[in-house]
C-alpha positions in Angstrom: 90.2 70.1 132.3 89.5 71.0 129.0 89.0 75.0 130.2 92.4 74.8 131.0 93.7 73.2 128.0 94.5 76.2 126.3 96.3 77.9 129.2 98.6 74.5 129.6 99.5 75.1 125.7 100.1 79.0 126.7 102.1 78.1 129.6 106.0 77.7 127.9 105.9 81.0 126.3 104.4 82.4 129.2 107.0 81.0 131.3 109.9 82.0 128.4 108.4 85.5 128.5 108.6 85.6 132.4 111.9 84.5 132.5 113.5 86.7 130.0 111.6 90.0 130.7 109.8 90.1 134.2 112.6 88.5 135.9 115.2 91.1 134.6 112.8 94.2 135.0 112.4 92.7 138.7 115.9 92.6 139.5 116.6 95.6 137.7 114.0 97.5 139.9 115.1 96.3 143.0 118.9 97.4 142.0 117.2 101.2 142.2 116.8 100.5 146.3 120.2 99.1 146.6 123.8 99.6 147.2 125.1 98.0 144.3 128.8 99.2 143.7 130.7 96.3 141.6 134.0 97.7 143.0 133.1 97.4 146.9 132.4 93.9 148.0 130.8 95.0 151.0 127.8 96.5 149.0 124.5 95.3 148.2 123.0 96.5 151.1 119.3 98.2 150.8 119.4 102.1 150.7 115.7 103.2 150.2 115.7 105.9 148.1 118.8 107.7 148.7 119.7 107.0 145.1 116.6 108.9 144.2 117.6 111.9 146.7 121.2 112.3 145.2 119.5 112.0 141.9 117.3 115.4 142.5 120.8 117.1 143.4 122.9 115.8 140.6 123.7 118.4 137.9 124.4 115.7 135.2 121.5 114.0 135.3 119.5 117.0 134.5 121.5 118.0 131.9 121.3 114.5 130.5 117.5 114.7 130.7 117.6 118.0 128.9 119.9 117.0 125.9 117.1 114.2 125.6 114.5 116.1 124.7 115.9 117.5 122.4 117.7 114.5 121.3 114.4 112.8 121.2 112.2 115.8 119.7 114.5 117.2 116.8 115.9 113.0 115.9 111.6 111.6 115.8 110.4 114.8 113.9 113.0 114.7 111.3 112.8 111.5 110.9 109.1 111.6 110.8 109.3 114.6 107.7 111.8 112.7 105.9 110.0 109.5 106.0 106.6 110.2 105.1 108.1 112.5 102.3 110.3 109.9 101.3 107.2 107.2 101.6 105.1 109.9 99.6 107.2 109.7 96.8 108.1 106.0 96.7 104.3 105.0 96.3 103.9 107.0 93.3 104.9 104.7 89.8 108.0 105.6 88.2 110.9 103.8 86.6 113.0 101.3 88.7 110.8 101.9 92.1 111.7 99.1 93.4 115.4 99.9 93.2 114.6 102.5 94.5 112.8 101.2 97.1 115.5 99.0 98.4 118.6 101.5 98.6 116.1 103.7 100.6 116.2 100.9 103.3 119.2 100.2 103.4 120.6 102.1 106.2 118.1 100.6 108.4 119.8 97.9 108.1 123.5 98.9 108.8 124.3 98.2 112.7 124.3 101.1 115.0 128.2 101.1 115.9 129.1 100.5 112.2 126.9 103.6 111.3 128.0 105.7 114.8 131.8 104.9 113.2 131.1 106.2 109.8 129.5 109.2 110.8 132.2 109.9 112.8 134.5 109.3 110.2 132.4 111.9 107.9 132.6 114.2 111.3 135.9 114.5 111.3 137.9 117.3 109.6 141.2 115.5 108.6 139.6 112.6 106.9 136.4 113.3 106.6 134.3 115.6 104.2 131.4 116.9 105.8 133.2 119.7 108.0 135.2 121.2 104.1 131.9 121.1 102.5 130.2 122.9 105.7 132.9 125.5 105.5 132.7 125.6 101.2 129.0 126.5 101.8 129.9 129.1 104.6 127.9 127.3 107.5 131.4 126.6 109.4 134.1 129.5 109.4 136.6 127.0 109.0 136.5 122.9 108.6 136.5 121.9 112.3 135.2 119.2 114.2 131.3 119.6 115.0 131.8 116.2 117.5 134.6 118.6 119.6 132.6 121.5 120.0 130.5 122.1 122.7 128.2 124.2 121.0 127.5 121.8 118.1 128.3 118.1 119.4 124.9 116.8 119.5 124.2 117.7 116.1 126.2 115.3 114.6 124.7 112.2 116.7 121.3 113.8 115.6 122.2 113.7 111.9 123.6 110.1 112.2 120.3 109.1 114.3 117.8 110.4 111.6 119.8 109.1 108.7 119.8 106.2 110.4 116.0 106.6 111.5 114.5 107.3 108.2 113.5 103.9 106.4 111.6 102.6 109.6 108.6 105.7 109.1 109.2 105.3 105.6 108.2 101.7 105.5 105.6 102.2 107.6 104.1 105.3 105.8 104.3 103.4 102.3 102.4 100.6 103.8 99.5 102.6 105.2 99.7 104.6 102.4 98.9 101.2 99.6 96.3 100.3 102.2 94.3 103.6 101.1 92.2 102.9 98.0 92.5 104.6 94.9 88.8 104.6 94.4 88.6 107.4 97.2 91.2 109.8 95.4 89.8 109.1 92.1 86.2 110.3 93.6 87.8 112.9 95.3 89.5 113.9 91.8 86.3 114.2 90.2 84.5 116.2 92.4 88.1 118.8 91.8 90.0 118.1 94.6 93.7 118.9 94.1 96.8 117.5 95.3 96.7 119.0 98.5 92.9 119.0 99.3 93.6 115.0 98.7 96.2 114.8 101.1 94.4 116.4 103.9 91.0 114.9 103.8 92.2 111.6 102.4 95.7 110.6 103.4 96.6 112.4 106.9 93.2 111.1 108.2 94.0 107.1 106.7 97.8 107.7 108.0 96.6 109.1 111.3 96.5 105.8 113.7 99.8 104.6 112.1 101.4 107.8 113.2 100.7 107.9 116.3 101.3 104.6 117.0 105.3 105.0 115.2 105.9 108.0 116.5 105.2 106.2 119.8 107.3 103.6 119.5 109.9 105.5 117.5 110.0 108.1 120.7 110.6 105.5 123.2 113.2 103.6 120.9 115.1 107.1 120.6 115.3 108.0 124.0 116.5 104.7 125.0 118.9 104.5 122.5 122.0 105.4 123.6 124.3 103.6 120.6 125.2 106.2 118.6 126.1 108.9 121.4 128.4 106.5 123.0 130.3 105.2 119.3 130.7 109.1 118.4 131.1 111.4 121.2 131.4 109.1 124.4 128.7 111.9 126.1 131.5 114.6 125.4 132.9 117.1 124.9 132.2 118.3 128.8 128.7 116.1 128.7 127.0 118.5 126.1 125.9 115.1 124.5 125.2 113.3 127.3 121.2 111.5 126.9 119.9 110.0 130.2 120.8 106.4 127.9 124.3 107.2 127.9 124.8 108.6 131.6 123.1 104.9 132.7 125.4 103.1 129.9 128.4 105.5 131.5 127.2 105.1 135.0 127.1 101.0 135.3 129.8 99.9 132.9 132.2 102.8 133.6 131.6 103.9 137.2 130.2 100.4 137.9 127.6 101.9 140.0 124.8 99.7 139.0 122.3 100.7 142.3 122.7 104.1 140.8 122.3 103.4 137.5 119.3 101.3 138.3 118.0 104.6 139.8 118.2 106.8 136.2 116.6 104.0 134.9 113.4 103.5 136.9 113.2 107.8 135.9 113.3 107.3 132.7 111.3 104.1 132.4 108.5 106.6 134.7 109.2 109.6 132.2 108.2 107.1 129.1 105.3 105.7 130.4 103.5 109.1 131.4 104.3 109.8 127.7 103.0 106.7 126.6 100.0 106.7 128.7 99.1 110.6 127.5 99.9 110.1 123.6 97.7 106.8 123.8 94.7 108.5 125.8 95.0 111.2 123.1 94.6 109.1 120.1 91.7 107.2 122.1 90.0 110.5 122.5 90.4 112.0 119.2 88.9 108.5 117.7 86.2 108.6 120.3 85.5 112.1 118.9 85.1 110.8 115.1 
C-alpha cells in the first residue's frame, strides 16, 4: 500500500492532465480519419486516409507549408539576434537598467490581436507611418500597402512577430548570461583575452544549452502560431501569407471542414516532432562530444 501511496497523491493531476490534453489530442487525431463537415449532417463517417491523399494534391497546402519556413526561419532567427543582443547589453551596468529592463519586455506582454491590430495600423498607408517613412528612405517607390502586395505581405506579419518575439530570448539570454561567473571572464581578462575572445570561449559555450532548448521551443511556438497572420492579412492577398496555422484556423472555422483540418494538423504536428527529435539528438551529441 505504501508503494502506491505516492501514485494515489499523483493520480488528480494525472487524471486533470489526461483530461485536458490526451483526450483532445485523441479526438483531434481521430478527426484526421474522418468525414467531419459541420455543414452536412450526414458526415462523420470514417474515410481512412483520403484526407491525406487530397492533401498530397492540394496546391494551398504546399504553399502554406512553404510560407512557413520561411515564416518560421526569418521570424526565430531575428528574433534570436535581437534578443541575445538586446540581453548582451542589458546585463552590462549602466544608469536606470532596470527601466530599461522593463520597457524591453513590455511587448511580450501586449496580446497577440491587440499587437496584429497595431501593426496593421502602422501597415497601412493612409493612417499609418511606416509605408511614408519606407518611401522617405527610398525602400518603397511610393507609400503603399506592404499587407496588399503580393510580393511583400509576409513581411509585415514577420516584423510584427519578431517585435513581438524579442523579450522572450531576451529574458532568457540575460538569465543564462548572470548565471556565468564573473570570476571566469576576469581570469580570462588577465591572461588578455578581449571582448570577443571572451564571448566565444566563455559566453556562447555557457549560453549553448539554453539556445538550443529556446530556439526549440520558440520554433514550434512560431510555426503554430497563426495569430498575427490571421489579425493582419487574413492569409492574403491571393494566400501569399498563408502558414500551415492559418490554412487549419481558415479550414475549420471558415470552411468548417474539421476532418480536413484535423488532417493539416496531424502534418504539421509530424513535421515538428522530426524537428524536435533531430535538434534534440544534436545537442545530445554535441554534449556527448565535450
Amino acid at each position: 500500500m505504501r508503494r502506491a501511496e505516492p501514485y494515489l497523491y499523483a493520480a488528480p493531476a494525472l487524471v486533470l492532465i489526461a483530461a485536458v490534453m490526451l483526450v483532445p489530442l485523441v479526438i483531434g487525431i481521430s478527426y484526421a480519419f474522418r468525414d467531419i463537415r459541420i455543414l452536412n449532417p450526414f458526415s462523420g463517417g470514417f474515410v481512412g486516409l483520403k484526407h491525406f491523399v487530397a492533401l498530397w494534391s492540394d496546391r494551398n497546402f504546399w504553399t502554406a507549408l512553404d510560407n512557413t519556413l520561411w515564416w518560421t526561419a526569418s521570424s526565430v532567427a531575428l528574433q534570436f539576434a535581437l534578443g541575445l543582443t538586446l540581453a548582451l547589453l542589458l546585463n552590462r551596468p549602466f544608469p536606470g537598467r532596470a527601466v530599461a529592463q522593463a520597457l524591453c519586455f513590455v511587448p511580450w506582454a501586449v496580446p497577440t490581436f491587440l499587437g496584429g491590430l497595431d501593426w496593421a495600423w502602422l501597415f497601412n498607408p493612409v493612417v499609418g507611418p511606416l509605408p511614408h517613412w519606407l518611401a522617405a528612405l527610398g525602400i518603397l517607390d511610393a507609400p503603399v500597402n506592404i499587407l496588399a502586395d503580393p510580393q511583400l505581405a509576409l513581411i509585415g506579419p514577420i516584423v510584427a512577430n519578431v517585435w513581438w518575439g524579442i523579450p522572450f530570448f531576451a529574458i532568457t539570454m540575460l538569465a543564462a548570461l548572470q548565471s556565468i561567473p564573473r570570476d571566469i571572464y576576469e581570469a580570462a581578462s588577465i591572461d588578455g583575452a578581449g571582448p570577443v575572445r571572451q564571448f566565444l570561449s566563455i559566453t556562447l559555450p555557457f549560453l549553448a544549452p539554453t539556445m538550443a532548448i529556446t530556439i526549440l521551443l520558440r520554433t514550434v511556438w512560431v510555426a503554430n502560431f497563426a495569430d498575427l497572420i490571421v489579425v493582419m492579412t487574413g492569409g492574403g492577398p491571393a494566400d501569399r501569407t498563408q502558414i500551415v496555422a492559418s490554412y487549419i484556423f481558415t479550414t475549420a472555422f471558415r470552411k468548417l471542414d474539421f476532418g480536413y483540418a484535423s488532417a493539416i494538423s496531424l502534418v504539421l504536428l509530424a513535421l515538428l516532432l522530426v524537428y524536435s527529435l533531430l535538434l534534440v539528438s544534436l545537442r545530445q551529441m554535441l554534449l556527448n562530444k565535450d
